[in-house]
C-alpha positions in Angstrom: -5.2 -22.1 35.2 -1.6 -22.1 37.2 -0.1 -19.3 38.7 1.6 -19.4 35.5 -1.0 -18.8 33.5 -2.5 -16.1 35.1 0.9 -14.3 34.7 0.7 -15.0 32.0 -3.1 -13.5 31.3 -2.2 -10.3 33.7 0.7 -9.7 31.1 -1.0 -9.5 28.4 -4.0 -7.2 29.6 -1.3 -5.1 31.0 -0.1 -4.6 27.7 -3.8 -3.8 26.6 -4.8 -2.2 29.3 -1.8 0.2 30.4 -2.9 -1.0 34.0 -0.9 -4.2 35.9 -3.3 -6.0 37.6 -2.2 -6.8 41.4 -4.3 -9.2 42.7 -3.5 -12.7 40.9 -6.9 -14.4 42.8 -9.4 -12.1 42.0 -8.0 -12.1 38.1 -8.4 -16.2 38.2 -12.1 -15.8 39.4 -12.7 -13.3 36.6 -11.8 -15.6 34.3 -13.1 -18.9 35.8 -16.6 -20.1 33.7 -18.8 -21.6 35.8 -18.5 -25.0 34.4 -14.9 -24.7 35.2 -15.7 -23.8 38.9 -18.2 -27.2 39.2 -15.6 -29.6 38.6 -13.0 -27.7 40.7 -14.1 -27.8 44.3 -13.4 -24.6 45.8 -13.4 -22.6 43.1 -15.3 -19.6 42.6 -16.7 -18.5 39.0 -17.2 -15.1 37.9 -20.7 -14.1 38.4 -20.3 -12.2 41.1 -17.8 -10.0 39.6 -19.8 -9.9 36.1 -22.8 -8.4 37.8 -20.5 -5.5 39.6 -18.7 -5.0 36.2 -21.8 -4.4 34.6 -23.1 -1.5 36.7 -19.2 -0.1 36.5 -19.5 -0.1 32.8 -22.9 0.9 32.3 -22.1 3.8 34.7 -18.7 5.1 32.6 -20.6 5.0 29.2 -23.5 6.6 30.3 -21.3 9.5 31.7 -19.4 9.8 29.0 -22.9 10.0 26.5 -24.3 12.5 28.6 -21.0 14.4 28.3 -20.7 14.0 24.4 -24.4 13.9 23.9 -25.7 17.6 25.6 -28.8 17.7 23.2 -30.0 14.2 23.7 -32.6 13.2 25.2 -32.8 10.2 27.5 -34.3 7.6 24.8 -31.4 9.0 22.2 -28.6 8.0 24.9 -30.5 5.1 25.9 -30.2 4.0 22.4 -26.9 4.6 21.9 -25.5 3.3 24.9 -27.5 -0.3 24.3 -25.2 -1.0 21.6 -22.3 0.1 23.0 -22.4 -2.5 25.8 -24.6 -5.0 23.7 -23.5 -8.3 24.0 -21.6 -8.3 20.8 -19.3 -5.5 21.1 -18.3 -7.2 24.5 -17.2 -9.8 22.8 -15.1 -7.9 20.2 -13.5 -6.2 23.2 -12.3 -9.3 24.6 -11.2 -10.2 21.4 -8.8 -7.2 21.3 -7.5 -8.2 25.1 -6.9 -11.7 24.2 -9.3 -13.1 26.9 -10.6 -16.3 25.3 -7.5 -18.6 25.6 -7.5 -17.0 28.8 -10.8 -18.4 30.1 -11.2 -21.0 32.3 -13.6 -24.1 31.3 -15.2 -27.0 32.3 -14.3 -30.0 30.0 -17.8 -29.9 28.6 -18.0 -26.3 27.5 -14.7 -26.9 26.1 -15.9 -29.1 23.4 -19.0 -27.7 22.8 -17.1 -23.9 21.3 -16.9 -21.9 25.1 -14.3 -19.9 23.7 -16.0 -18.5 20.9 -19.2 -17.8 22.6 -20.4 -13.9 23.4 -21.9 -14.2 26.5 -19.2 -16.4 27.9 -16.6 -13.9 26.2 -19.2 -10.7 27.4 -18.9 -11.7 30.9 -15.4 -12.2 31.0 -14.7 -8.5 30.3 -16.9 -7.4 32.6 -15.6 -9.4 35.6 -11.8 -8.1 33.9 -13.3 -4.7 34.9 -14.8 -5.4 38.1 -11.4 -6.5 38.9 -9.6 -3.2 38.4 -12.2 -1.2 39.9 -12.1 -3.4 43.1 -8.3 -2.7 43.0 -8.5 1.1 42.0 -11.5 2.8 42.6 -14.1 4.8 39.9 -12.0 6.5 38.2 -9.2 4.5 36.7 -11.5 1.9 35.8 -13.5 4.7 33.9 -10.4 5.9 32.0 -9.5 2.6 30.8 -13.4 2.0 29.6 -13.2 5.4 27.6 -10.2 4.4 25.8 -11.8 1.3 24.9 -15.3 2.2 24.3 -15.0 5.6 23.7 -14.7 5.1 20.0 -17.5 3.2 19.4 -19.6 5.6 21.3 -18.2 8.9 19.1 -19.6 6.9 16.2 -22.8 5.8 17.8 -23.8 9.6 18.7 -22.8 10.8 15.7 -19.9 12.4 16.9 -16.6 11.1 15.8 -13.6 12.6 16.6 -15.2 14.0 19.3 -12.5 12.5 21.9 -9.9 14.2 20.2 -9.6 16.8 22.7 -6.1 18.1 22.2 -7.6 19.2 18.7 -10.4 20.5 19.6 -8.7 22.4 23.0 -5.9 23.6 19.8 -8.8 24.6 17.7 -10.0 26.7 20.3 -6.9 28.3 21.3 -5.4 29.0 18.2 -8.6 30.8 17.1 -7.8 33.3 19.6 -4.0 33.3 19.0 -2.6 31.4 22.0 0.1 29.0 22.5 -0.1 25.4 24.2 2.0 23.4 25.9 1.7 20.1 27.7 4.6 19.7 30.4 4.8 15.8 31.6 6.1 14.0 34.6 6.2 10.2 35.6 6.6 8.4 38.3 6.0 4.8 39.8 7.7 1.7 38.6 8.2 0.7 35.3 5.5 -2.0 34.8 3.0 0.8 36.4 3.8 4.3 36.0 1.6 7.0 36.1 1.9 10.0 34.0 0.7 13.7 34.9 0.4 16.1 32.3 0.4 20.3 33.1 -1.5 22.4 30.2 -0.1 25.9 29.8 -1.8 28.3 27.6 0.4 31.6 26.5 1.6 30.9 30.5 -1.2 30.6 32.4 -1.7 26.5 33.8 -5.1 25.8 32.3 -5.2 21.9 33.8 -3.8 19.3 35.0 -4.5 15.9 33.4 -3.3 12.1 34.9 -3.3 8.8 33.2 -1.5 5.3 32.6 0.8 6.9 29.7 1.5 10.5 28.1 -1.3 10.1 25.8 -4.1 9.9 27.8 -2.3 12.5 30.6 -2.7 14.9 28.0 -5.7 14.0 26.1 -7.6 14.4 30.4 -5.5 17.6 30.3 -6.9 19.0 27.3 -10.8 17.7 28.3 -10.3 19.7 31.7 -9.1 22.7 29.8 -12.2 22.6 27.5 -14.3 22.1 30.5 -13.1 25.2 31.8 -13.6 27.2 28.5 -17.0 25.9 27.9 -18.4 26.6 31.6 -16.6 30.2 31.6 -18.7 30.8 27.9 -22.0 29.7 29.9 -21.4 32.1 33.0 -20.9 35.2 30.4 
């Protein structure tokens, strides 16, 4: 793929993703099959990156089950969380992000269907998040897997809805007759801004959320806040 193209690629997962991925080499290894990499001397595929992005994801979802899931016992999550990252719902994912014209193959696995298969397409998104964590860290990588998988994993439990936070947090507050308000600031430039939300409750600053647009500034605002109110119920 040219430099081009993986403009190209990094413009459309921004669009996805909320998140503008910086480093243009590490995004063409991410996307580079092995077959591509053998005729293309120098090239590195993206193995490497797949088996990092692998532990990253399988370490988001399993926090966010043992958040959503406080009854469960290991086997339950286990269960759940195997066909949340199966190989299948990988490859829907990269559907949604546009990955397989972005792939880069050999001549061979061209013709014989690359671009439709899972595990190529699985691997891909992996390395895709490998990529962003080695550029931002734990936890922007994990906000971006919760928007994405979150879903899925609300159904899986049982629990749908359940990452509506800003309903339940309203819920919660209205039932004892108080107000909200979420107060939002942005900064940063315009293909990556960041967006911090304040929650005030009757006037009192309950939390203070951050993400890649106002939705999700609030929506970590709101999960704080809910945090708070749950722990302060357990201590009496």
């Amino acid at each position: 793929m040219s430099g081009d193209g993986i403009t190209e690629a990094a413009s459309g997962l921004e669009a996805v993703l909320g998140y503008a991925i910086r480093d243009r080499a590490t995004l063409a290894e991410a996307l580079t099959h092995g077959s591509y990499a053998a005729e293309n001397t120098g090239t590195r595929d993206y193995q490497r990156l797949e088996f990092l992005g692998d532990a990253v994801l399988q370490l988001a979802v399993t926090r966010y089950l043992f958040e959503i899931m406080p009854d469960a016992s290991e086997g339950e999550m286990t269960l759940v969380r195997a066909g949340v990252v199966s190989e299948p719902t990988l490859a829907a994912v990269a559907g949604a992000w546009g990955l397989s014209g972005l792939v880069r193959l050999g001549r061979g696995e061209e013709l014989t269907g690359g671009r439709e298969k899972a595990s190529i397409l699985s691997d891909v998104v992996e390395s895709i998040l490998a990529t962003i964590y080695l550029e931002t860290g734990f936890d922007r990588v994990e906000e971006i897997i919760r928007a994405h998988w979150g879903p899925l994993a609300d159904e899986r439990s049982g629990q749908p809805g359940r990452r509506d936070y800003k309903t339940r947090l309203q819920e919660i507050l209205v039932a004892d007759g108080r107000t909200v308000e979420y107060v939002v600031s942005e900064n940063g430039p315009q293909h990556a801004k960041e967006f911090t939300a304040e929650l005030r409750s009757s006037g009192e600053v309950l939390a203070t959320g951050a993400g890649t647009s106002k939705k999700r500034a609030e929506q970590d605002a709101a999960r704080q806040a809910i945090d708070r109110i749950e722990r302060a119920q357990a201590d009496g």
